[in-house]
FIVOTI-109421 format. One record per residue: z, y, x of N, C-alpha, C, O, CB in turn; residue number from 0. Coordinates in Angstrom, 1 decimal. Glycine has a CB too. Layout:
<rs>
Z_Y_X_Z_Y_X_Z_Y_X_Z_Y_X_Z_Y_X_NUM
...
</rs>
This chain:
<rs>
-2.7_-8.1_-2.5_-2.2_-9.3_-3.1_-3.3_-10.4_-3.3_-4.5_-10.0_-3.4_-1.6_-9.0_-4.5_0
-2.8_-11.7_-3.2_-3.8_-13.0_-3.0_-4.2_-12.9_-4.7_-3.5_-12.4_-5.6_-2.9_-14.8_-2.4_1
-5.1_-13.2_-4.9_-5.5_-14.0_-6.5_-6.5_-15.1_-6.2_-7.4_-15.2_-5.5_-6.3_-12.8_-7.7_2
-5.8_-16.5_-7.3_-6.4_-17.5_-7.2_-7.9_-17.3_-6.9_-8.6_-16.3_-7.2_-6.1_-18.2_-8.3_3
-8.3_-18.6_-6.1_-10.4_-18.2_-5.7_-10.6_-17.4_-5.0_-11.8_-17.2_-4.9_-11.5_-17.7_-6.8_4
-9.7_-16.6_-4.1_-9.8_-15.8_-3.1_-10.5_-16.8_-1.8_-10.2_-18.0_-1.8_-8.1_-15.3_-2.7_5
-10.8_-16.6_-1.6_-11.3_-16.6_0.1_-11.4_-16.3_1.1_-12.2_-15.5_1.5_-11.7_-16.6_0.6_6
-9.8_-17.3_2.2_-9.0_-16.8_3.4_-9.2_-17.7_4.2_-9.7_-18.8_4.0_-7.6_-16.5_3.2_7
-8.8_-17.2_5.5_-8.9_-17.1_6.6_-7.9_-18.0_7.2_-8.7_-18.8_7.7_-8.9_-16.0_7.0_8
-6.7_-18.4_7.6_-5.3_-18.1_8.0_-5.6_-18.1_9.4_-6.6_-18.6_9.6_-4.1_-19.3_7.6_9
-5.1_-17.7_10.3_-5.3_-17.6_11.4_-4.6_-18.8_12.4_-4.5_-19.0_13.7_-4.9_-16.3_11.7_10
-4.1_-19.6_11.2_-3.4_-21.1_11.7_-4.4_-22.0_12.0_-4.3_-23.0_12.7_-2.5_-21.8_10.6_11
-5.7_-21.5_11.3_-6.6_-22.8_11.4_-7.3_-22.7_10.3_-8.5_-22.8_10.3_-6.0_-24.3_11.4_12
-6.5_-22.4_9.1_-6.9_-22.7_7.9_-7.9_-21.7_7.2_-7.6_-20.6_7.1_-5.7_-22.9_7.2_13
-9.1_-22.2_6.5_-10.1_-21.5_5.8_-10.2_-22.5_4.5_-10.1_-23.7_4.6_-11.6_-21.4_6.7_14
-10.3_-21.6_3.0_-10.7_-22.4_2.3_-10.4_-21.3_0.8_-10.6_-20.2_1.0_-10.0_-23.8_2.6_15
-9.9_-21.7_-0.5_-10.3_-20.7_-1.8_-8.6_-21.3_-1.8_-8.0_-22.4_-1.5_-11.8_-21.2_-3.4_16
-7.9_-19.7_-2.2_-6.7_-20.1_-3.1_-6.6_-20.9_-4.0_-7.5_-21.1_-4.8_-6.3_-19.3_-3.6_17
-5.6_-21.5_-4.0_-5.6_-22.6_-5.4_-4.6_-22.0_-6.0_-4.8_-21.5_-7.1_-5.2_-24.4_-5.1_18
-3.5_-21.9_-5.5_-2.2_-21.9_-6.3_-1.3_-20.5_-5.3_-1.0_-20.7_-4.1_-1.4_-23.8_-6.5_19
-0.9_-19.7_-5.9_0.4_-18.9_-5.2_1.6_-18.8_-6.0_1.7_-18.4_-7.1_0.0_-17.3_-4.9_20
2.7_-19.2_-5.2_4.0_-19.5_-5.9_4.6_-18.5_-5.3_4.0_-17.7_-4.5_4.7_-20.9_-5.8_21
6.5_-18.4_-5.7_6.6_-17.8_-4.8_7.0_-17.8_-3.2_7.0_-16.9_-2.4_7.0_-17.4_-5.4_22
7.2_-18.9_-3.1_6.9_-19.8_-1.8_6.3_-19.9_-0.7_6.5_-19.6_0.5_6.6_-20.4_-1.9_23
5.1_-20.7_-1.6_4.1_-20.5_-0.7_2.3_-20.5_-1.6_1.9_-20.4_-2.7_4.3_-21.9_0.5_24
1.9_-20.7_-0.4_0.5_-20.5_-1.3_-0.4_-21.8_-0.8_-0.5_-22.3_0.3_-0.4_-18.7_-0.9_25
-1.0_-22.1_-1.8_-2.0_-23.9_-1.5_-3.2_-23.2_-1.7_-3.4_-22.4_-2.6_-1.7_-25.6_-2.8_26
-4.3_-23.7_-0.5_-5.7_-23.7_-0.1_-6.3_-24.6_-0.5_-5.8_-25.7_-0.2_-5.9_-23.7_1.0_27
-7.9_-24.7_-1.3_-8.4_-26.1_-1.2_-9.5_-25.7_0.5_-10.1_-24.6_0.8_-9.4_-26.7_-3.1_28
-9.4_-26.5_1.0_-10.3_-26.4_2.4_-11.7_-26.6_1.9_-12.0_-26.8_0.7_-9.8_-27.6_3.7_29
-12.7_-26.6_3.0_-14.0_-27.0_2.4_-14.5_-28.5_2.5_-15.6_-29.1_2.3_-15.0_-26.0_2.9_30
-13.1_-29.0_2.9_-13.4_-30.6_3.3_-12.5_-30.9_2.1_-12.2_-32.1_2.1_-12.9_-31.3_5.0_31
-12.1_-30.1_1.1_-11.8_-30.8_0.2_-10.1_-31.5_0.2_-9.6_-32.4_-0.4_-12.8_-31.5_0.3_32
-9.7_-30.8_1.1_-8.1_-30.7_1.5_-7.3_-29.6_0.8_-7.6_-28.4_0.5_-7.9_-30.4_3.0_33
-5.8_-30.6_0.4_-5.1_-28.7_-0.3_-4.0_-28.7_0.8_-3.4_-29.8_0.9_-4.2_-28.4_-2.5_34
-3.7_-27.9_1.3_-3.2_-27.1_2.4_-2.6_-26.5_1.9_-3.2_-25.7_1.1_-3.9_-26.4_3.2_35
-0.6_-26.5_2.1_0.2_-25.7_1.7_0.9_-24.8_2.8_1.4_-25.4_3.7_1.1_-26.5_1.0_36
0.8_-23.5_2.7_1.0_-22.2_3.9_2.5_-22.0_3.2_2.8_-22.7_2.3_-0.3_-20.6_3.8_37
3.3_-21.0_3.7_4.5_-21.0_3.1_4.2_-19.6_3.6_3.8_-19.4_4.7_5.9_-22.0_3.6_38
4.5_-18.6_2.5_3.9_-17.3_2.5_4.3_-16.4_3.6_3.5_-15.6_4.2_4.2_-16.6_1.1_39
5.7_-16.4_3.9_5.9_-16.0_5.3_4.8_-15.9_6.5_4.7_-14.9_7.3_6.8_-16.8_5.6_40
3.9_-17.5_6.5_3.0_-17.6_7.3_2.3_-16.7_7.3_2.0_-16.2_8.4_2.5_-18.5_7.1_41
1.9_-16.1_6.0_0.6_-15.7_5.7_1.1_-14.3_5.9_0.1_-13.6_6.1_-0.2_-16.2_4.2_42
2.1_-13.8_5.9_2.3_-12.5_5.7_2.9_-12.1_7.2_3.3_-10.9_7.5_3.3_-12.3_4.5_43
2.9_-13.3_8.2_2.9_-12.7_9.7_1.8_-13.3_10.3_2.2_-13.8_11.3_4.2_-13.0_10.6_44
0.9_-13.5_10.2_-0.2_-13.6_10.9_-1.9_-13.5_10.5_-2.3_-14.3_9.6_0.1_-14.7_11.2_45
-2.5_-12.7_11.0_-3.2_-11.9_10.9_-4.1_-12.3_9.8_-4.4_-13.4_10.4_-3.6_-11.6_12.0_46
-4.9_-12.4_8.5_-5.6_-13.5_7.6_-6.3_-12.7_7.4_-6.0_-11.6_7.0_-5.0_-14.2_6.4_47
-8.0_-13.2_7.6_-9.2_-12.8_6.3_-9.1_-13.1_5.4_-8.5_-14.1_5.1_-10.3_-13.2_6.2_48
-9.7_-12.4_4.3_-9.9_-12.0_3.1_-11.2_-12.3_2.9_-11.8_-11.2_2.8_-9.4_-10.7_2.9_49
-12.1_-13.4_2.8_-13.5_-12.7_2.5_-13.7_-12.5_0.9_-14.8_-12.1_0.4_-14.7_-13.8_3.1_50
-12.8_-12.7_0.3_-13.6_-12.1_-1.1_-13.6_-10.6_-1.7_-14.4_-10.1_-2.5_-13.1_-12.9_-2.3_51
-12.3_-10.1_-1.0_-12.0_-9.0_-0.9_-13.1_-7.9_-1.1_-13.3_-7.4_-2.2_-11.5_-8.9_0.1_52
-13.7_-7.6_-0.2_-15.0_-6.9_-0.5_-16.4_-7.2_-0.3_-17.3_-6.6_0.3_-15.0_-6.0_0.0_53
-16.1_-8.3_-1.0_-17.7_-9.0_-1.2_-18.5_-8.6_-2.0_-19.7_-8.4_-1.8_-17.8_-10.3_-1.7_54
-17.5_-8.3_-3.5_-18.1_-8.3_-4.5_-19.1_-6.7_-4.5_-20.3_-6.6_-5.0_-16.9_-8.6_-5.6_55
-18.3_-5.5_-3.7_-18.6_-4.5_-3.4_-19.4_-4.7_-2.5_-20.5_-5.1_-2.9_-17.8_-3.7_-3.1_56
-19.3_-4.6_-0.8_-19.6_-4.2_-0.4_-20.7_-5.4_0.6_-21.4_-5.0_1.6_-18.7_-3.5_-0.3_57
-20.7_-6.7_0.3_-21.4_-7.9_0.7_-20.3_-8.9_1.3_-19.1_-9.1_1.0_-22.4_-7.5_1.8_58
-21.1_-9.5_2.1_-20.2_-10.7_2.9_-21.3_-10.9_4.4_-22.4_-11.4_4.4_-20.1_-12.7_1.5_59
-20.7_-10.5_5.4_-21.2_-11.0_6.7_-20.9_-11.9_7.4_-19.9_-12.2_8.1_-21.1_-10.5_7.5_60
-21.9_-12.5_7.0_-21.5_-14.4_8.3_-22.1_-14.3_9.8_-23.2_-13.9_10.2_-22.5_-16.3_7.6_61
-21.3_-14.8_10.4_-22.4_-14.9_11.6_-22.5_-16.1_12.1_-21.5_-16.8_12.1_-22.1_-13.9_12.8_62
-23.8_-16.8_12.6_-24.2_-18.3_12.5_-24.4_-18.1_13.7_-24.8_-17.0_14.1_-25.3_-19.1_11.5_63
-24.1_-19.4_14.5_-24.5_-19.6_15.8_-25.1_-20.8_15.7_-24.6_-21.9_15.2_-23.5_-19.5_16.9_64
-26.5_-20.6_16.3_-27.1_-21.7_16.7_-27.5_-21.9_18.2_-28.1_-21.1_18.9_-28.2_-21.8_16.0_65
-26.9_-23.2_18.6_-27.7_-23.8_19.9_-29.0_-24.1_19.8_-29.4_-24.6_18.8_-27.3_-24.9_20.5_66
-29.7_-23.9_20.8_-30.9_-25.0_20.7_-31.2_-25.4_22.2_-31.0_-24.7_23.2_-32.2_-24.3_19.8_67
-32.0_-26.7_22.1_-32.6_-26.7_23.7_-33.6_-26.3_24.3_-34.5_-25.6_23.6_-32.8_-27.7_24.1_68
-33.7_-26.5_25.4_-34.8_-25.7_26.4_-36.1_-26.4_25.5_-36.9_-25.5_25.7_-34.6_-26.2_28.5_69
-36.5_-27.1_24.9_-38.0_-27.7_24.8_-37.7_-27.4_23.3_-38.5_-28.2_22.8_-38.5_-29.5_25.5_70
-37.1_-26.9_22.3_-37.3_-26.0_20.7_-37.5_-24.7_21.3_-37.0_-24.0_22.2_-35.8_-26.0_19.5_71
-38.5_-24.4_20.2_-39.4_-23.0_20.4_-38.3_-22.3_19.4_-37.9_-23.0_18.4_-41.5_-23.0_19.9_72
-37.9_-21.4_19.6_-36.9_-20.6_19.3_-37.4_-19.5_17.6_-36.7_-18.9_16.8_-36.7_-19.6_21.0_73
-39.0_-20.0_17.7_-39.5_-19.3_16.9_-39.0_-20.0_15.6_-38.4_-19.5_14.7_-40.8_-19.1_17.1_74
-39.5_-22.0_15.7_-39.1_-22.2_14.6_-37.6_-22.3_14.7_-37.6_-22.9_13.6_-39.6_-23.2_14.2_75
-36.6_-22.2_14.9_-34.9_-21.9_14.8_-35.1_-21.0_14.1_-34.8_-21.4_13.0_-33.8_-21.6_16.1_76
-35.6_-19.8_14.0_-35.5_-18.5_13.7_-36.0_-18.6_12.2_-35.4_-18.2_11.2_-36.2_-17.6_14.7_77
-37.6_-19.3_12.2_-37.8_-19.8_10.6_-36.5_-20.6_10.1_-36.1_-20.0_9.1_-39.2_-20.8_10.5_78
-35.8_-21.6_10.4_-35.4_-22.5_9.5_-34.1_-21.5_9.5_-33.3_-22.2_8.7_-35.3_-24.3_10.0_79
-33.2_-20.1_9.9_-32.7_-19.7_9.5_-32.7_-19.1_8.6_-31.9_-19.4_7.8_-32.6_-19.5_9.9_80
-33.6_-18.1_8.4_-34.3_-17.5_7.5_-34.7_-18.4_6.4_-34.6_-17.9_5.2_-35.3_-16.9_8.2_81
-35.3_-19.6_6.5_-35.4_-19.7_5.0_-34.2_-20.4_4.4_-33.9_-20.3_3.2_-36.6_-20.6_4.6_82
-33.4_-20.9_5.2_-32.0_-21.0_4.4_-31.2_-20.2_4.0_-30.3_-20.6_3.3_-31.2_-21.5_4.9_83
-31.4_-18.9_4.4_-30.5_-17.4_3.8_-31.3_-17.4_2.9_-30.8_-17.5_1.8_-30.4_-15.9_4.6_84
-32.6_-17.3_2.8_-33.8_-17.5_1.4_-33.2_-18.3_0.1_-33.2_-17.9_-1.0_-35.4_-18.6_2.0_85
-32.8_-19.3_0.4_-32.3_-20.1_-0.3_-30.7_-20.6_-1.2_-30.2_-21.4_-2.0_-32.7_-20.6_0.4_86
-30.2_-19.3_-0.1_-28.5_-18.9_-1.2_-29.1_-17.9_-2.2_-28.1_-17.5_-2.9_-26.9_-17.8_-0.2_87
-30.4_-17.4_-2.6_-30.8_-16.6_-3.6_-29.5_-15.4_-3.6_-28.9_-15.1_-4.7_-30.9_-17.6_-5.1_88
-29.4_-14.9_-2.7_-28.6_-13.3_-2.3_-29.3_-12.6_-1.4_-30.0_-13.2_-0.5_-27.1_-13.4_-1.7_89
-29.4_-11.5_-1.3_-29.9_-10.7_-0.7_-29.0_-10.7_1.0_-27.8_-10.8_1.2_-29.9_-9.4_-1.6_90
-30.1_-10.5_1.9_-29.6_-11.0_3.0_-29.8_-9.6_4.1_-30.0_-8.5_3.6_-30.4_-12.5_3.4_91
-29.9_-9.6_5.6_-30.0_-8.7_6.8_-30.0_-10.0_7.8_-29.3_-11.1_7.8_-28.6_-7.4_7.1_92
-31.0_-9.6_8.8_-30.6_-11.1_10.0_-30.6_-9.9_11.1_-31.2_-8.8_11.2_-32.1_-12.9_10.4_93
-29.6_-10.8_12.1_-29.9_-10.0_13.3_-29.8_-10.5_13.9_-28.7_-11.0_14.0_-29.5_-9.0_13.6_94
-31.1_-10.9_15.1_-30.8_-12.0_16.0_-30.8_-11.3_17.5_-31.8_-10.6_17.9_-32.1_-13.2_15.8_95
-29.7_-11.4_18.2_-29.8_-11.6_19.5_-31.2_-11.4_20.3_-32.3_-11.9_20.0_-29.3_-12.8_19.6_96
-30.9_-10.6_21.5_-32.3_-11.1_22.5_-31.4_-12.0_23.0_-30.2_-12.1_22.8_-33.2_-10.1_23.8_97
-32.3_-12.7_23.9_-32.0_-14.5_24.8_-31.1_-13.9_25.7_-30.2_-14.6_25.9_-33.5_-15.5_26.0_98
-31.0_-12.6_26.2_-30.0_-11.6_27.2_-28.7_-11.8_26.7_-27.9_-12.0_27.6_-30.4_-9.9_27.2_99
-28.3_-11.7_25.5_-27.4_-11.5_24.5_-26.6_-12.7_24.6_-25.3_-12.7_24.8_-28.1_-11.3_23.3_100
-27.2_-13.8_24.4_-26.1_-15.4_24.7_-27.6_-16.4_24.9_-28.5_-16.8_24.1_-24.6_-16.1_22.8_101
-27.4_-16.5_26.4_-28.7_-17.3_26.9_-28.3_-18.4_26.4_-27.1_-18.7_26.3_-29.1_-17.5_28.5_102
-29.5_-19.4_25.9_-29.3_-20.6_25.2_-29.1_-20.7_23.8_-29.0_-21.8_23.2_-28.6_-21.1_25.8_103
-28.9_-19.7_23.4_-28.4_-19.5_21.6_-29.3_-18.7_21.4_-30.0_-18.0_22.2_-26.8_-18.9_21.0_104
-29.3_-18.8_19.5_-29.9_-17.4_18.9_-28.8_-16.6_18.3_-29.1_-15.5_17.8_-31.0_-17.7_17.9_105
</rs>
């Protein structure tokens, strides 16, 4: 079951924190600050993340893709990741790719 401040997925498009569940439907605020009304049917046939679900337990995994170009040294990409996970003040894991892995990204 959804509870308001959840954070989902819809597989329509839509990512953002429950606002409201009726019995209807259920409204999203997006992270652009949009409220997005799903009509629960939606949500209950098509496939939806949950990220708050087991956050609180068990963490939260993001995975960031960065491009970069041929003339950025890959080293600093790798610092300015790292210190921005530094900087959500949560405990973190990185795992970066070799260049084999997705040439041109980290």
């Amino acid at each position: 079951m959804l509870s308001a401040s959840e954070t989902l997925f819809v597989r329509t498009g839509t990512t953002g924190f429950v606002r409201e569940k009726t019995m209807l439907v259920t409204r999203i605020v997006t992270f652009q600050n949009e409220v997005v009304t799903i009509p629960n049917g939606s949500i209950l046939a098509t496939p939806t993340l949950n990220y708050t679900q087991m956050a609180a337990s068990k963490g939260l995994i993001l995975t960031v893709e960065a491009g970069i170009g041929y003339d950025v040294d890959w080293r600093t990409v790798q610092h300015l990741m790292i210190e921005g996970a530094c900087r959500t003040g949560t405990s973190f894991r990185i795992r970066l790719p070799s260049l084999a892995d997705n040439p041109g990204g980290l």
